[in-house]
PQR file with spaces between the fields and no chain letter, atoms N, CA, C, O and H, PARSE charges and radii, in Angstrom:
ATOM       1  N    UNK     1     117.300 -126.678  101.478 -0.4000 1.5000
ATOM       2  CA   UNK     1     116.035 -125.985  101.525 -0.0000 2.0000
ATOM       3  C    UNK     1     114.865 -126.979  101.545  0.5500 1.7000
ATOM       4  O    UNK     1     113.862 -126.813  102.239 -0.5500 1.4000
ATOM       5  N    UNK     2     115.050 -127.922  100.809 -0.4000 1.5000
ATOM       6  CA   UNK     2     113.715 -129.113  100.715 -0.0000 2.0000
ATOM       7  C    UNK     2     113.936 -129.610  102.097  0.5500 1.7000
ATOM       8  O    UNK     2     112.867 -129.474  102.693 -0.5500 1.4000
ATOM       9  H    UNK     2     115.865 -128.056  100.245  0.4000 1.0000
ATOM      10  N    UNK     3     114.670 -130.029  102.734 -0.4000 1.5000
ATOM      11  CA   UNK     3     114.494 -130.499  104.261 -0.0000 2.0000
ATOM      12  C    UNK     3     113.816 -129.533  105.265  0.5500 1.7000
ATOM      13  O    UNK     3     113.050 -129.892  106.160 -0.5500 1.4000
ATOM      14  H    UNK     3     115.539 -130.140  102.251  0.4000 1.0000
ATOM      15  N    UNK     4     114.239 -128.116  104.971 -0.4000 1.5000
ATOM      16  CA   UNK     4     113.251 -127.274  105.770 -0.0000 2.0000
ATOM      17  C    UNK     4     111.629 -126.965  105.538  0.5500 1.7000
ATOM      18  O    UNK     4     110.768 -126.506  106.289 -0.5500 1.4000
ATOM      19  H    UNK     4     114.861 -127.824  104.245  0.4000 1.0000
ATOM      20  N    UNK     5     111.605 -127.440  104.109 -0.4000 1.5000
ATOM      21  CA   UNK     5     110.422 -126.968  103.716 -0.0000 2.0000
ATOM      22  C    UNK     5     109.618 -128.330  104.150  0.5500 1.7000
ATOM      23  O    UNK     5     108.394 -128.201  104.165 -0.5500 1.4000
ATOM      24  H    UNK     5     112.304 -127.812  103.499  0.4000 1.0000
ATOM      25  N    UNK     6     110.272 -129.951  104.597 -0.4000 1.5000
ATOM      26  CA   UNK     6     109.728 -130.743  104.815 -0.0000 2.0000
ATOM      27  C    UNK     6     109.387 -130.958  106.381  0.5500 1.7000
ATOM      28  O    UNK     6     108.503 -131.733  106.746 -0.5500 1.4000
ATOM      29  H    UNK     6     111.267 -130.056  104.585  0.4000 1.0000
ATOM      30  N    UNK     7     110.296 -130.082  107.400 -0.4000 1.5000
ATOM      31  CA   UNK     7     110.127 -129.987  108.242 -0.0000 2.0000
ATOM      32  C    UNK     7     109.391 -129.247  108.873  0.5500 1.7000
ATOM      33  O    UNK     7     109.161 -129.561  110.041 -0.5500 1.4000
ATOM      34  H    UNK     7     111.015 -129.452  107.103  0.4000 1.0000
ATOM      35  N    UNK     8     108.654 -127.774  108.203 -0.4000 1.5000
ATOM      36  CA   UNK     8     107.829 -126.964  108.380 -0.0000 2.0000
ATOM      37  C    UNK     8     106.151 -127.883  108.167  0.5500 1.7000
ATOM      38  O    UNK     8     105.230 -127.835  108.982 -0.5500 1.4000
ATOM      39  H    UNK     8     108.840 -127.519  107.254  0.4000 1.0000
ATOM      40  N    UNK     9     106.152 -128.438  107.228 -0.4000 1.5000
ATOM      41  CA   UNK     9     105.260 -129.384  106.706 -0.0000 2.0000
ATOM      42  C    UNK     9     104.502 -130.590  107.886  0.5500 1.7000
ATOM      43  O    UNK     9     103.322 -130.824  108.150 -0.5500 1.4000
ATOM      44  H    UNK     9     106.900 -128.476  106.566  0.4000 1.0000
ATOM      45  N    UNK    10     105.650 -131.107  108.341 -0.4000 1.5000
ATOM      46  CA   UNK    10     105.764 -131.721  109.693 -0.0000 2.0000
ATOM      47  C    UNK    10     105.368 -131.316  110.912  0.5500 1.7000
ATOM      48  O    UNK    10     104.904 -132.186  111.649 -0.5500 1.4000
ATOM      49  H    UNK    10     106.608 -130.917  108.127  0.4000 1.0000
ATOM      50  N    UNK    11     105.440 -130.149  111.330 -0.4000 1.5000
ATOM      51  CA   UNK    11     105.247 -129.183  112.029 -0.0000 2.0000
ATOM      52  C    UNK    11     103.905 -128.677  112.247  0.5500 1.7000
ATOM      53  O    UNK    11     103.404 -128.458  113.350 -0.5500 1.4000
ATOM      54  H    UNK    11     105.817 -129.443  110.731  0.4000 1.0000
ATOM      55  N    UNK    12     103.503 -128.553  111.411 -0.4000 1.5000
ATOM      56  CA   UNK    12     102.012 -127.713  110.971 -0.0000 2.0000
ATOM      57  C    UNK    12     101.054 -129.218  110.776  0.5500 1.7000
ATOM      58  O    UNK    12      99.910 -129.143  111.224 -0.5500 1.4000
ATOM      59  H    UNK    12     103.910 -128.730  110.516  0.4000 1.0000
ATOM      60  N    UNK    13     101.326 -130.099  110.355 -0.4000 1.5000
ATOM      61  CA   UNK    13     100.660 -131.728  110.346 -0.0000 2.0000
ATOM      62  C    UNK    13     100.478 -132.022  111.917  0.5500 1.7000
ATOM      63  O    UNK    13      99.345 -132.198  112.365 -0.5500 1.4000
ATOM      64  H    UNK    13     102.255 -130.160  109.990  0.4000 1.0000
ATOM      65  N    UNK    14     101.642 -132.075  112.769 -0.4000 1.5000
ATOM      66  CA   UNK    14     101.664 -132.746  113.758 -0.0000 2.0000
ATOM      67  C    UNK    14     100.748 -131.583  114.849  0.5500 1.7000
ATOM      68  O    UNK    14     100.106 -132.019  115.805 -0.5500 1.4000
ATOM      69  H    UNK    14     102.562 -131.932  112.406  0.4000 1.0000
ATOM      70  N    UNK    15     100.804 -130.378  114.588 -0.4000 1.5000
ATOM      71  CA   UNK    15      99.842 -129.263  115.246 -0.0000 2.0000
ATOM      72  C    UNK    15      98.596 -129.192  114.768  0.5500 1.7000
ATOM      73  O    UNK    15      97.885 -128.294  115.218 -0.5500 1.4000
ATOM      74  H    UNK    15     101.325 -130.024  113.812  0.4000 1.0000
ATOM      75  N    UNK    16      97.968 -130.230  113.621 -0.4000 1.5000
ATOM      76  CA   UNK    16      96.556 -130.483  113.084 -0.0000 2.0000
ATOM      77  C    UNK    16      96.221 -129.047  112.345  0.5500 1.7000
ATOM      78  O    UNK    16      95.552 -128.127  112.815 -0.5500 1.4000
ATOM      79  H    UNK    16      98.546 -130.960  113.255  0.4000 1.0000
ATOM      80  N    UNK    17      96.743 -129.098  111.309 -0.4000 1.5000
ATOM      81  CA   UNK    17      96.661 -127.888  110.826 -0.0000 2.0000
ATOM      82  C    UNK    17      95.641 -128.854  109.470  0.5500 1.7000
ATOM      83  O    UNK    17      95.462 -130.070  109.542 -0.5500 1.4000
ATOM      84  H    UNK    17      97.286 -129.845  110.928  0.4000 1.0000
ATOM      85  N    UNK    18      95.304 -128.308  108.764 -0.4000 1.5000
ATOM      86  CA   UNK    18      94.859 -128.506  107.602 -0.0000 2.0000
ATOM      87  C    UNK    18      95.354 -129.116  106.243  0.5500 1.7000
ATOM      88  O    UNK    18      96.479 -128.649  106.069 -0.5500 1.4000
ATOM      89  H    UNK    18      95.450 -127.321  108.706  0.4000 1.0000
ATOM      90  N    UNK    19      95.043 -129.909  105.246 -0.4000 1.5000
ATOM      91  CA   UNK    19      95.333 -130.087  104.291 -0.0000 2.0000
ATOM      92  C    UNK    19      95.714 -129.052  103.020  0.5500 1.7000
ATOM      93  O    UNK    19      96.623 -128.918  102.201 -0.5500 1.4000
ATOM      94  H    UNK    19      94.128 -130.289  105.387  0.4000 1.0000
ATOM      95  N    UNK    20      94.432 -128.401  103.378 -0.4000 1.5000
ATOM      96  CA   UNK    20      94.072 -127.298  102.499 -0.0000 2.0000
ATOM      97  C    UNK    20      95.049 -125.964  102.637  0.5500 1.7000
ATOM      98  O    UNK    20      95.423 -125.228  101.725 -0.5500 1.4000
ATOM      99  H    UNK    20      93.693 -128.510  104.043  0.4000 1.0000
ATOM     100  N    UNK    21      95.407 -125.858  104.322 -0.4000 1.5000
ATOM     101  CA   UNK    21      95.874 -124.639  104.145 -0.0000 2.0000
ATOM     102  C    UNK    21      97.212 -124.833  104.009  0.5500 1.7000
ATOM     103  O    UNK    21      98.010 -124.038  103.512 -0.5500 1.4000
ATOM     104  H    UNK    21      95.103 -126.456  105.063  0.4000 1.0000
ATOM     105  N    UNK    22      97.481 -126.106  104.546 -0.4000 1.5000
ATOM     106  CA   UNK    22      99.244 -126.182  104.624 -0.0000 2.0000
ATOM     107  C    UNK    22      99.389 -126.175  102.931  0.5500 1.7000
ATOM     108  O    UNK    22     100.198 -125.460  102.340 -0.5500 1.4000
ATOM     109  H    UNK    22      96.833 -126.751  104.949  0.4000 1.0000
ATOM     110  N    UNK    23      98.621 -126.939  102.391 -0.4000 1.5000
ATOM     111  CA   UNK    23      98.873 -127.075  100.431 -0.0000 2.0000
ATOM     112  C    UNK    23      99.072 -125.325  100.189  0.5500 1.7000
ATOM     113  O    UNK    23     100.147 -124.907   99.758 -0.5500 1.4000
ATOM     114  H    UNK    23      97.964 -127.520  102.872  0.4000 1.0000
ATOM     115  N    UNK    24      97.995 -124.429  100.493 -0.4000 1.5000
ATOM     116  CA   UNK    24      98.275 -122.838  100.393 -0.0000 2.0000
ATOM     117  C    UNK    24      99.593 -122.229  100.904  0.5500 1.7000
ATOM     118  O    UNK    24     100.130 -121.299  100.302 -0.5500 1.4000
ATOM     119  H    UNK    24      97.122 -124.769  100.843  0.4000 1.0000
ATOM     120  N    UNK    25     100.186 -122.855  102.205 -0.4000 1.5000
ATOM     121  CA   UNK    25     101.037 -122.230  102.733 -0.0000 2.0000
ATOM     122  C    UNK    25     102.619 -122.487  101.914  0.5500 1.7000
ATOM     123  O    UNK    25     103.557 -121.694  101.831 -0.5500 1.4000
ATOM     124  H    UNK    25      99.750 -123.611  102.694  0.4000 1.0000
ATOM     125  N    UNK    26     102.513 -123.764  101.419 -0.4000 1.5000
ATOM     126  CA   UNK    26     103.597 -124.649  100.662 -0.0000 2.0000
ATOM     127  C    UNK    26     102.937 -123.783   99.351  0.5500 1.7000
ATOM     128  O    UNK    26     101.883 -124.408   99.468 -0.5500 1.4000
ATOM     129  H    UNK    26     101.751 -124.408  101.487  0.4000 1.0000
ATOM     130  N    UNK    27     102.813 -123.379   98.838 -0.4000 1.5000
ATOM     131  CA   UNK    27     102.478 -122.414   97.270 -0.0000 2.0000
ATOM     132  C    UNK    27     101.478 -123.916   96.580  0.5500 1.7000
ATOM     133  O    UNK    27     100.543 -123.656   95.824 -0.5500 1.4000
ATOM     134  H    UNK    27     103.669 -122.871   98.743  0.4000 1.0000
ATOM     135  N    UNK    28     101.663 -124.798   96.786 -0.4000 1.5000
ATOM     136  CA   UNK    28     100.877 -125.451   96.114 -0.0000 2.0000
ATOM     137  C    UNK    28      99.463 -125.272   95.179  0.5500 1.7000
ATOM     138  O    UNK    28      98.460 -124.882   95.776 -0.5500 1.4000
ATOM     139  H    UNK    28     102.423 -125.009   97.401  0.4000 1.0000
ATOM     140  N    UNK    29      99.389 -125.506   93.967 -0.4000 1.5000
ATOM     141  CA   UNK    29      98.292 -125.161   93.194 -0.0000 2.0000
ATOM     142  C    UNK    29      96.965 -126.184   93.483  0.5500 1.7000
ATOM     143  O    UNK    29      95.923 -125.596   93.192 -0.5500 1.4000
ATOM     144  H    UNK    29     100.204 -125.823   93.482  0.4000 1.0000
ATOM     145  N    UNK    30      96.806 -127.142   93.829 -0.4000 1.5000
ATOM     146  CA   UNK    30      96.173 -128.421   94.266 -0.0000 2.0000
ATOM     147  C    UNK    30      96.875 -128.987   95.683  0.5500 1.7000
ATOM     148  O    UNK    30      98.091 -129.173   95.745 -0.5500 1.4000
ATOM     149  H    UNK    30      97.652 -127.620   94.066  0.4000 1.0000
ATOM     150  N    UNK    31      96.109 -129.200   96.644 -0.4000 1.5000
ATOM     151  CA   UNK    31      95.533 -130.035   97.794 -0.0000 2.0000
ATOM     152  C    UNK    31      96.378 -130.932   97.560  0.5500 1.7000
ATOM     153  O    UNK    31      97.514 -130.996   98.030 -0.5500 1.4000
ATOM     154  H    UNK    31      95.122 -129.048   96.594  0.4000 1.0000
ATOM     155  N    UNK    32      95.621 -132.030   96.460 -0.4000 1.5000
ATOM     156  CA   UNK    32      95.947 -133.491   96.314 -0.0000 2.0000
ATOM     157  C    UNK    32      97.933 -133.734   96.062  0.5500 1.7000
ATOM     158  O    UNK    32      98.691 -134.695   96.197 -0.5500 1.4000
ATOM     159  H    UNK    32      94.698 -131.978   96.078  0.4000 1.0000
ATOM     160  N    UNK    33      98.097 -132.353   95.668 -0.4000 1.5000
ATOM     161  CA   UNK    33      99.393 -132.874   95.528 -0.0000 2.0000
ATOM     162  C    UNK    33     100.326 -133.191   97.092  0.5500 1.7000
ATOM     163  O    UNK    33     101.075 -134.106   97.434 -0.5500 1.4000
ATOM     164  H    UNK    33      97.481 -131.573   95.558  0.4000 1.0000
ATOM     165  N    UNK    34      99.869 -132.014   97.732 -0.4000 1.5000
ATOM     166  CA   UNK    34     100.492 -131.711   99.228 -0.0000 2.0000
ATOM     167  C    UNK    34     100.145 -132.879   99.781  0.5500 1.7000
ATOM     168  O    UNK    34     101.061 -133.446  100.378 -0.5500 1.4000
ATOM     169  H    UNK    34      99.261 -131.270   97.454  0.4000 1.0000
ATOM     170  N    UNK    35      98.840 -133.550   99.764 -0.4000 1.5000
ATOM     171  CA   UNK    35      98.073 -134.707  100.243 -0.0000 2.0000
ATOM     172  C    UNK    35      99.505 -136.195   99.825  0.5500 1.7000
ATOM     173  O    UNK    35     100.095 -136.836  100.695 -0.5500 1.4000
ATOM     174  H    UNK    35      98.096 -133.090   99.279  0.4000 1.0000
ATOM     175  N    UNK    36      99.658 -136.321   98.622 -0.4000 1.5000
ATOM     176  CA   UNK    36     100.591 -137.393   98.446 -0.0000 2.0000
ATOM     177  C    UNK    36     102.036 -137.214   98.672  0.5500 1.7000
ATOM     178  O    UNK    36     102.920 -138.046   98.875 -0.5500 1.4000
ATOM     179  H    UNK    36      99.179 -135.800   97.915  0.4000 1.0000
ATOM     180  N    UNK    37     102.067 -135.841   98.581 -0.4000 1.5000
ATOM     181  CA   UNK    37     103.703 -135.411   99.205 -0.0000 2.0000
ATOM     182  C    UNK    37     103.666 -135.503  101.061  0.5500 1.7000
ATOM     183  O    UNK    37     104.636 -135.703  101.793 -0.5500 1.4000
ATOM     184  H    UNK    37     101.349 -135.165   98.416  0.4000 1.0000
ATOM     185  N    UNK    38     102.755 -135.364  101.319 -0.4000 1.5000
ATOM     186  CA   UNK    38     102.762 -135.224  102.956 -0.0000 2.0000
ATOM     187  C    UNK    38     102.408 -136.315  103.640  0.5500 1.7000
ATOM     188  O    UNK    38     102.944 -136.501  104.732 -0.5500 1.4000
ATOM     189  H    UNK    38     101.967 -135.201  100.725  0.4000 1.0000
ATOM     190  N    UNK    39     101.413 -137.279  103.126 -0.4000 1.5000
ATOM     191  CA   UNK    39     100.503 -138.163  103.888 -0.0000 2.0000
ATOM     192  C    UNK    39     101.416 -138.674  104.972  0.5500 1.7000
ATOM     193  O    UNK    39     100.931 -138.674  106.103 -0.5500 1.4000
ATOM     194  H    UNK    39     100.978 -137.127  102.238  0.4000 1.0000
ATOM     195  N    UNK    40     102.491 -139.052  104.849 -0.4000 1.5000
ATOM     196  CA   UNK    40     103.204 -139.853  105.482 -0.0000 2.0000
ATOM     197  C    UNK    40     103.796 -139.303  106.895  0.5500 1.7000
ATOM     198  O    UNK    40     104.510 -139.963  107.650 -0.5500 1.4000
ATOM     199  H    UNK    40     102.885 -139.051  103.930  0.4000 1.0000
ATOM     200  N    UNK    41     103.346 -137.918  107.111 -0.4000 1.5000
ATOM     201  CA   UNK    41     103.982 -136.901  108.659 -0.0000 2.0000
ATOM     202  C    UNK    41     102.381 -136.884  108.917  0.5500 1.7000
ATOM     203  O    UNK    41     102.256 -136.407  110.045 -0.5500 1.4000
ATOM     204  H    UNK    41     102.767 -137.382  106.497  0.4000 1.0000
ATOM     205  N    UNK    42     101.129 -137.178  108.404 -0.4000 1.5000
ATOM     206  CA   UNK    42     100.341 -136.493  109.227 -0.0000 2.0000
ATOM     207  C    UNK    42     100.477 -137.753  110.080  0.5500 1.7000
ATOM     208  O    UNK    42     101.064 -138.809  109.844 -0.5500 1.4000
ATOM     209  H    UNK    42     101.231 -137.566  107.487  0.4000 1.0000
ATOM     210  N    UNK    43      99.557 -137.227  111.451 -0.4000 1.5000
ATOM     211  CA   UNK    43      99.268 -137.915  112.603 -0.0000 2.0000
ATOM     212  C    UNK    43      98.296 -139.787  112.559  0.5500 1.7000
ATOM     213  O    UNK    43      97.313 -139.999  111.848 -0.5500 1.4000
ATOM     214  H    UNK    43      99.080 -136.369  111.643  0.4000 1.0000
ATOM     215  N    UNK    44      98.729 -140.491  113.188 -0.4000 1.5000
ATOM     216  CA   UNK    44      97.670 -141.562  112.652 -0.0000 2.0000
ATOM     217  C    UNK    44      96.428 -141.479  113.345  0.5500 1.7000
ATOM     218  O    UNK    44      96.162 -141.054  114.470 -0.5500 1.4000
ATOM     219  H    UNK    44      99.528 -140.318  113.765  0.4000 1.0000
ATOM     220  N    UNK    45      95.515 -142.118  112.178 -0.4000 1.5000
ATOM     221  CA   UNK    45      94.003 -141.927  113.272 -0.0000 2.0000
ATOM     222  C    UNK    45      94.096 -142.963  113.938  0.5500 1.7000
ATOM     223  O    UNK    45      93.124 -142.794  114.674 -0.5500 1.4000
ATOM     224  H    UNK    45      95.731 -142.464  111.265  0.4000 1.0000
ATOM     225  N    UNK    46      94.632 -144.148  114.319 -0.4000 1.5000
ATOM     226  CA   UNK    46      94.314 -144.541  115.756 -0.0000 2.0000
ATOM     227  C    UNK    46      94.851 -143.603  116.963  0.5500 1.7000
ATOM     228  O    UNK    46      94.533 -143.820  118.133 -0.5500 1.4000
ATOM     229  H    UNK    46      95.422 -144.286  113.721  0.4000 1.0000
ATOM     230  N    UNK    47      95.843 -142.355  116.497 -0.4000 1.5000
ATOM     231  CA   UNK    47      95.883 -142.250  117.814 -0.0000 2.0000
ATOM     232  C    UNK    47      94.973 -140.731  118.351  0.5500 1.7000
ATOM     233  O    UNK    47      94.799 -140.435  119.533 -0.5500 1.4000
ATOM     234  H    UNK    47      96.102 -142.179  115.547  0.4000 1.0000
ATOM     235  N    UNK    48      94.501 -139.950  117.209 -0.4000 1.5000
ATOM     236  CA   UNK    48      93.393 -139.336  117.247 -0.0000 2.0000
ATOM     237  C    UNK    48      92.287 -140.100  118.158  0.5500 1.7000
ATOM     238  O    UNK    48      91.899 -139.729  119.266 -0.5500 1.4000
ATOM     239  H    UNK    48      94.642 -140.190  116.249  0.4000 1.0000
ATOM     240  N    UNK    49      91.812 -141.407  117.346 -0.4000 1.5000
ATOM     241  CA   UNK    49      90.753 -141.862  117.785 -0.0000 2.0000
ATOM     242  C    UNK    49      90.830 -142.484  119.556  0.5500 1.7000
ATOM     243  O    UNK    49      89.920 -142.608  120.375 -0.5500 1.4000
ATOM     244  H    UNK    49      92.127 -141.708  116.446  0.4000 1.0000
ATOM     245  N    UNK    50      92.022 -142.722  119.647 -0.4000 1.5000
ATOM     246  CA   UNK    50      92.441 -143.066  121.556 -0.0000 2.0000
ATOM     247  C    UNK    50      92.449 -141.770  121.767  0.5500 1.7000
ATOM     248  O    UNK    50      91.593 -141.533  122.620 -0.5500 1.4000
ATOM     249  H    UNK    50      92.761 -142.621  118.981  0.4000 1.0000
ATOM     250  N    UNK    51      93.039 -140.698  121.388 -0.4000 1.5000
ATOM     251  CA   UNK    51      92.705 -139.126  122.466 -0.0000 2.0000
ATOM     252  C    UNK    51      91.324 -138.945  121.901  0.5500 1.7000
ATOM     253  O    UNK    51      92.164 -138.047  121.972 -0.5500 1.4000
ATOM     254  H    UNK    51      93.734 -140.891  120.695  0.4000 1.0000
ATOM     255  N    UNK    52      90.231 -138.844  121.464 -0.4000 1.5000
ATOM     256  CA   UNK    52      88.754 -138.566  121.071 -0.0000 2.0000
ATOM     257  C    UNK    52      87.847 -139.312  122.364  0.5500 1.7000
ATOM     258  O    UNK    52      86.918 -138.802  122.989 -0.5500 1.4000
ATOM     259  H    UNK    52      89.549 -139.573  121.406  0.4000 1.0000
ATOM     260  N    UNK    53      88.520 -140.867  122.563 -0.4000 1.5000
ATOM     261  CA   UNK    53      87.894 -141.259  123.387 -0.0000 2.0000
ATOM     262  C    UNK    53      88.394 -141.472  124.616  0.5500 1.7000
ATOM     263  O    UNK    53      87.896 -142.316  125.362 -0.5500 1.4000
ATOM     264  H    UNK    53      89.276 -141.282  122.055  0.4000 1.0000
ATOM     265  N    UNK    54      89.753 -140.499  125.059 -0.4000 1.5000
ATOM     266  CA   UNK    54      90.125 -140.584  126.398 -0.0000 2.0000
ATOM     267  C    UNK    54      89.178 -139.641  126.717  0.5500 1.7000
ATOM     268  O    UNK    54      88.673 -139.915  127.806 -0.5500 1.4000
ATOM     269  H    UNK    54      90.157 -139.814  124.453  0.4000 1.0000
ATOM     270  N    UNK    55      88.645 -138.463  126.132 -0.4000 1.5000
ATOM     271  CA   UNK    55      88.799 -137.022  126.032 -0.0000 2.0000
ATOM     272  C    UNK    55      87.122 -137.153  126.630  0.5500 1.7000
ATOM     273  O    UNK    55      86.562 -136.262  127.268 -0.5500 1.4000
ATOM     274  H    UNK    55      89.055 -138.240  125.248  0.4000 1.0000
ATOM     275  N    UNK    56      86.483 -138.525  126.238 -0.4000 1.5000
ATOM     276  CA   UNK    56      84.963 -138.161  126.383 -0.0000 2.0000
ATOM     277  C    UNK    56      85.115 -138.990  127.970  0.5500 1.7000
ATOM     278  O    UNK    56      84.307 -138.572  128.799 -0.5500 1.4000
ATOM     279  H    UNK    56      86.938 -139.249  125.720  0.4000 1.0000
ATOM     280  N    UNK    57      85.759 -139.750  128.303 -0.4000 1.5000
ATOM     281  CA   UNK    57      86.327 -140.987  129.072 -0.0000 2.0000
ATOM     282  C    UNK    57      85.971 -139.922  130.473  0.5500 1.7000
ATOM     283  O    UNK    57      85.169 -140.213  131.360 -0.5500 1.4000
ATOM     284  H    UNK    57      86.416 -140.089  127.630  0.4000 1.0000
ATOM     285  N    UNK    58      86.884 -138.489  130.394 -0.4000 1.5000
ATOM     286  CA   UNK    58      87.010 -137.621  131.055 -0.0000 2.0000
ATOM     287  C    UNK    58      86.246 -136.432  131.609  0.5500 1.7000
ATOM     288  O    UNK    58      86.506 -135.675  132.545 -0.5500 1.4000
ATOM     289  H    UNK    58      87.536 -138.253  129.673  0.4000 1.0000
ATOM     290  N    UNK    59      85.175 -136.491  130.715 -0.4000 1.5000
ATOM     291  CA   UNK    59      83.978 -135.944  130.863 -0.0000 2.0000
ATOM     292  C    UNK    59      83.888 -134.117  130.689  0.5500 1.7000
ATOM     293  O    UNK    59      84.765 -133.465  130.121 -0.5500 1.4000
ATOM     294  H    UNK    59      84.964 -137.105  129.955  0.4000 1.0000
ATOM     295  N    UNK    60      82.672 -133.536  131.294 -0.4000 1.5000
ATOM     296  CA   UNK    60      82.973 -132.211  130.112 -0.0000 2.0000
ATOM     297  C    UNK    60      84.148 -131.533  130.637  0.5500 1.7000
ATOM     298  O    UNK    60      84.622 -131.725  131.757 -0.5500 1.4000
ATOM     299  H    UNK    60      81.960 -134.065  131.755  0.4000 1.0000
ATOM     300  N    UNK    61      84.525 -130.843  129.884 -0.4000 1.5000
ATOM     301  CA   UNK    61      85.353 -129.608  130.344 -0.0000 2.0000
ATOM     302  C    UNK    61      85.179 -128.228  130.555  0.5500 1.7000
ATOM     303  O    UNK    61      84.539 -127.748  129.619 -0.5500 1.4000
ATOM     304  H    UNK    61      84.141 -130.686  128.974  0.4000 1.0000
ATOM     305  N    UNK    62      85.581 -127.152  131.656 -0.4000 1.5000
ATOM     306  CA   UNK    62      85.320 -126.430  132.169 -0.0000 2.0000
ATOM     307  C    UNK    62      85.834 -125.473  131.155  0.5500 1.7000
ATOM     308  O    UNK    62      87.064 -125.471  131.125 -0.5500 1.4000
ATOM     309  H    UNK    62      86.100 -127.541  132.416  0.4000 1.0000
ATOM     310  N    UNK    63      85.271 -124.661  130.316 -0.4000 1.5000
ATOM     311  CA   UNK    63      85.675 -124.035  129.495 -0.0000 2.0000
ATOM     312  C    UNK    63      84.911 -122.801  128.930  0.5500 1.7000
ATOM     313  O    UNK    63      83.916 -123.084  128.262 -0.5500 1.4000
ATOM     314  H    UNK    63      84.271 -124.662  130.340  0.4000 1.0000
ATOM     315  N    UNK    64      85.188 -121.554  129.076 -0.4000 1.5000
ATOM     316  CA   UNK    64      84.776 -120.337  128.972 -0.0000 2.0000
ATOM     317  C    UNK    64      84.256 -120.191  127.376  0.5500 1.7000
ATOM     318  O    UNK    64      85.071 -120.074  126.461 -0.5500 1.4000
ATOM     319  H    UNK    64      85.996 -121.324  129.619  0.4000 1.0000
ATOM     320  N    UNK    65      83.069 -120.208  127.193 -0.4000 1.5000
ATOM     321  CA   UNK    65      82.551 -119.634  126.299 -0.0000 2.0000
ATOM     322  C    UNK    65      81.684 -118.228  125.625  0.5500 1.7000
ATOM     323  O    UNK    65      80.681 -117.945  124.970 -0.5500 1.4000
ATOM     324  H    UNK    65      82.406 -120.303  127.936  0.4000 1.0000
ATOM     325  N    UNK    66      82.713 -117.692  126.222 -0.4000 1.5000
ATOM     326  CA   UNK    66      82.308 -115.981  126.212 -0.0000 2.0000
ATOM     327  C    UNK    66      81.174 -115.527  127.055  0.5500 1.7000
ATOM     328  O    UNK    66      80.661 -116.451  127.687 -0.5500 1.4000
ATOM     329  H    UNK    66      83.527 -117.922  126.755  0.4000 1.0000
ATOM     330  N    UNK    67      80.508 -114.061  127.286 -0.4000 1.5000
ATOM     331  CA   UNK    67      80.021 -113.804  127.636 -0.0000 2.0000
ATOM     332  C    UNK    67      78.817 -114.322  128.367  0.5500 1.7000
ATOM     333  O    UNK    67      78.532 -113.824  129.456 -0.5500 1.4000
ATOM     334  H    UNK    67      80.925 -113.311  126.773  0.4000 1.0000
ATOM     335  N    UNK    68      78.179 -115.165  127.916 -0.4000 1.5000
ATOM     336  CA   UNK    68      76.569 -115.891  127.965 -0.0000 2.0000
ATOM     337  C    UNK    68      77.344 -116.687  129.068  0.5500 1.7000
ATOM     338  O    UNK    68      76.550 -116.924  129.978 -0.5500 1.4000
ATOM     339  H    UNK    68      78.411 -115.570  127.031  0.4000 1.0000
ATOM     340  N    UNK    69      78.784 -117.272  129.385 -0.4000 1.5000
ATOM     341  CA   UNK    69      79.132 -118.394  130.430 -0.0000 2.0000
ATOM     342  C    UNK    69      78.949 -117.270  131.617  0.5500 1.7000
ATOM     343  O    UNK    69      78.446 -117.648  132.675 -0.5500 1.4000
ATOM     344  H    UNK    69      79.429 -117.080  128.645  0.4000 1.0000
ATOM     345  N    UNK    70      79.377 -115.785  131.452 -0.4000 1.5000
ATOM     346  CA   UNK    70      79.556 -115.064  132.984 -0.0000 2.0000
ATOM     347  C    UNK    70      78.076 -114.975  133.493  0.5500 1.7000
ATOM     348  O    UNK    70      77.970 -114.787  134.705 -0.5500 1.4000
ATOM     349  H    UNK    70      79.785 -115.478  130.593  0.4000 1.0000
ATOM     350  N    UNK    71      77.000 -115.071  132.825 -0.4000 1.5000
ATOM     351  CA   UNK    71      75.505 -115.308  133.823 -0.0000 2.0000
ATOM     352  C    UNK    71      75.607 -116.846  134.331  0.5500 1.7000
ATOM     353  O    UNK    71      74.995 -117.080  135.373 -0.5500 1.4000
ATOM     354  H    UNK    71      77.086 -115.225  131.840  0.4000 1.0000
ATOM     355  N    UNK    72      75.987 -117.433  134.000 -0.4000 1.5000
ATOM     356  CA   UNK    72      75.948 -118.573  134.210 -0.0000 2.0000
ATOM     357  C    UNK    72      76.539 -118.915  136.460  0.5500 1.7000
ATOM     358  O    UNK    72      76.222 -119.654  137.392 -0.5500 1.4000
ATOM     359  H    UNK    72      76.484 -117.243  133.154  0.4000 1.0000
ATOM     360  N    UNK    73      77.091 -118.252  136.289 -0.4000 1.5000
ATOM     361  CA   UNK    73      77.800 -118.400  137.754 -0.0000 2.0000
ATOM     362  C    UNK    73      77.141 -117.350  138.721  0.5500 1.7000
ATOM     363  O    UNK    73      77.513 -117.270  139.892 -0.5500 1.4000
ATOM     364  H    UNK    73      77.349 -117.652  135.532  0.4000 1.0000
């Protein structure tokens, strides 16, 4: 059961989920604990910080922002 519950953990880290909520989702009473039980699956920030700046590299993106975008065209 602890391997699944570490692999769900993994899962939800590597999909940028939250600290806060994955600690809620794991029953956890405190953050900080999930924080030192987990640190080690989340994602590294260098490679955040290389997709942040491929991402601007690439310029804007065409992306529907509700209603106010359909006057737009």
């Amino acid at each position: 059961m602890h391997v699944l519950r570490h692999f769900y953990a993994s899962v939800l880290l590597d999909a940028d989920e939250t600290i806060k909520a994955l600690s809620r989702y794991l029953g956890h009473a405190d953050a900080g604990l999930t924080l030192r039980t987990y640190t080690h699956l989340m994602p590294s920030s260098e490679l955040r910080t290389r997709n942040a700046v491929d991402a601007l590299s690439q310029g804007p993106q065409n992306h529907d922002h509700g209603p106010e975008a359909a006057h737009d065209e």
